[in-house]
C-alpha positions in Angstrom: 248.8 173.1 90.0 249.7 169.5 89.2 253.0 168.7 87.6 252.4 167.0 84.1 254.2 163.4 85.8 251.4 163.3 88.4 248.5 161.0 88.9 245.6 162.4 90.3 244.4 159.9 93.3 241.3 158.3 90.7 243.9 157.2 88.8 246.8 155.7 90.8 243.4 154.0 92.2 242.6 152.4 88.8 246.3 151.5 88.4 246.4 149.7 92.2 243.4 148.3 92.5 242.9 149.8 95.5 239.7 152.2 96.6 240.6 156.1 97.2 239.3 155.8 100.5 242.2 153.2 100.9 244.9 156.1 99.5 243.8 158.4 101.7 243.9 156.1 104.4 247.6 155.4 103.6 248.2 159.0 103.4 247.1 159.5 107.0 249.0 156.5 107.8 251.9 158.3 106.4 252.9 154.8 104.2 252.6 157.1 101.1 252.0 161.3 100.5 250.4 163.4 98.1 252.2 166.1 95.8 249.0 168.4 96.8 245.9 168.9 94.4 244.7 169.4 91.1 241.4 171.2 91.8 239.7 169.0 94.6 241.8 165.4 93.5 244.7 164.7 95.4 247.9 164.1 93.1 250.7 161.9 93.8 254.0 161.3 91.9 253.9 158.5 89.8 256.4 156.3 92.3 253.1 156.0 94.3 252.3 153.3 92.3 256.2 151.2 92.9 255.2 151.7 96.8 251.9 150.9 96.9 253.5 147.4 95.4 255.8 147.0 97.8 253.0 147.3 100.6 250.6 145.0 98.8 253.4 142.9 98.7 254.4 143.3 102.6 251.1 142.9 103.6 250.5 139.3 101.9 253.9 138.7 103.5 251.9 139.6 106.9 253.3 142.7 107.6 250.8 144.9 109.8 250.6 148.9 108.1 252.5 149.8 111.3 255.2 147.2 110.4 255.3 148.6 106.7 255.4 152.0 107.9 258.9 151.7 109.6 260.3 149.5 107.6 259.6 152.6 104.8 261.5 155.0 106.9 264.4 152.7 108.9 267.5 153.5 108.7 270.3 150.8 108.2 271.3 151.2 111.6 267.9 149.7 113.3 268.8 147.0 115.1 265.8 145.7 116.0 263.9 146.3 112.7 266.4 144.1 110.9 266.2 141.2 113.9 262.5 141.5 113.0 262.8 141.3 109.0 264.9 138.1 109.5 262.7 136.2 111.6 260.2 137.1 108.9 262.3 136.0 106.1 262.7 132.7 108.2 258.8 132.5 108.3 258.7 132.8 105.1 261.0 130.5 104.0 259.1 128.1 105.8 255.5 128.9 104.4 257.1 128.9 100.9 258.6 125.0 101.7 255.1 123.9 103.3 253.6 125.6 100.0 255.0 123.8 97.7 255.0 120.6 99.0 251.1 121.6 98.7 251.3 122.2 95.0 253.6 119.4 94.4 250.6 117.1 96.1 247.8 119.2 94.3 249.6 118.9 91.4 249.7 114.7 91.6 246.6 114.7 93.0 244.6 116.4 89.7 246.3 113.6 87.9 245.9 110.5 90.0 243.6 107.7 89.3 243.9 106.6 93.6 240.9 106.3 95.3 240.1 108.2 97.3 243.0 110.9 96.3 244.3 111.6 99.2 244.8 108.0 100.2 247.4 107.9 97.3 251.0 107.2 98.5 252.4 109.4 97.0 250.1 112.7 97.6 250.8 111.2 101.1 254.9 111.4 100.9 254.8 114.4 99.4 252.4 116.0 101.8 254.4 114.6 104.5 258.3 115.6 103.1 259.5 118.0 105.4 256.9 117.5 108.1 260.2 116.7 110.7 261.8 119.5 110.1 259.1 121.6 110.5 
């Protein structure tokens, strides 16, 4: 029997966005786990939905599932899981500066009068700001 706190799997699908195929999918993956059934639905504890976040969010970080699943069980004392999270932090870092020097340009841009736009001097500086370092 379902504990009162539980979603049953339709609904932690409404509340992700994400398909039940895709929950059960994650299940097998072992990335999240069910509390058991309610009749023929799967039910899961309401945290479900706070993990399934965090993978969303790991996976537009380009984190593969198998990535995400160890990173959800590590232990503070893997090594090489935490050389791996800061070269993706530095990664990161570095598609968050080349992003916004693309909305800083986009943003000019959708006010400029130069023709064409992105002969403008200054969409071109600050498309190019940075472009050394990286």
């Amino acid at each position: 029997m379902a504990r009162t706190a539980d979603l049953d799997i339709g609904e932690v699908a409404e509340r992700t966005g994400l398909t039940a195929s895709a929950l059960r999918f994650y299940e097998r993956r072992g990335l999240i786990q069910s509390n058991g059934r309610n009749g023929l639905r799967r039910t899961f504890d309401r945290d479900v939905i706070d993990r399934i976040a965090l993978i969303s969010c790991a996976q537009a970080a380009g984190f593969t599932l198998a990535q995400i699943a160890r990173f959800l069980v590590a232990s503070p004392d893997d090594a090489e899981l935490r050389r791996r999270m800061t070269e993706k932090a530095r990664q990161l870092d570095q598609d968050i500066t080349r992003l916004t020097r693309m909305r800083d340009s986009l943003s000019h841009a959708a006010s400029c009068t130069h023709t064409p736009l992105v002969d403008c001097p200054e969409f071109k500086s600050r498309m190019s700001d940075g472009d050394a370092a990286g």
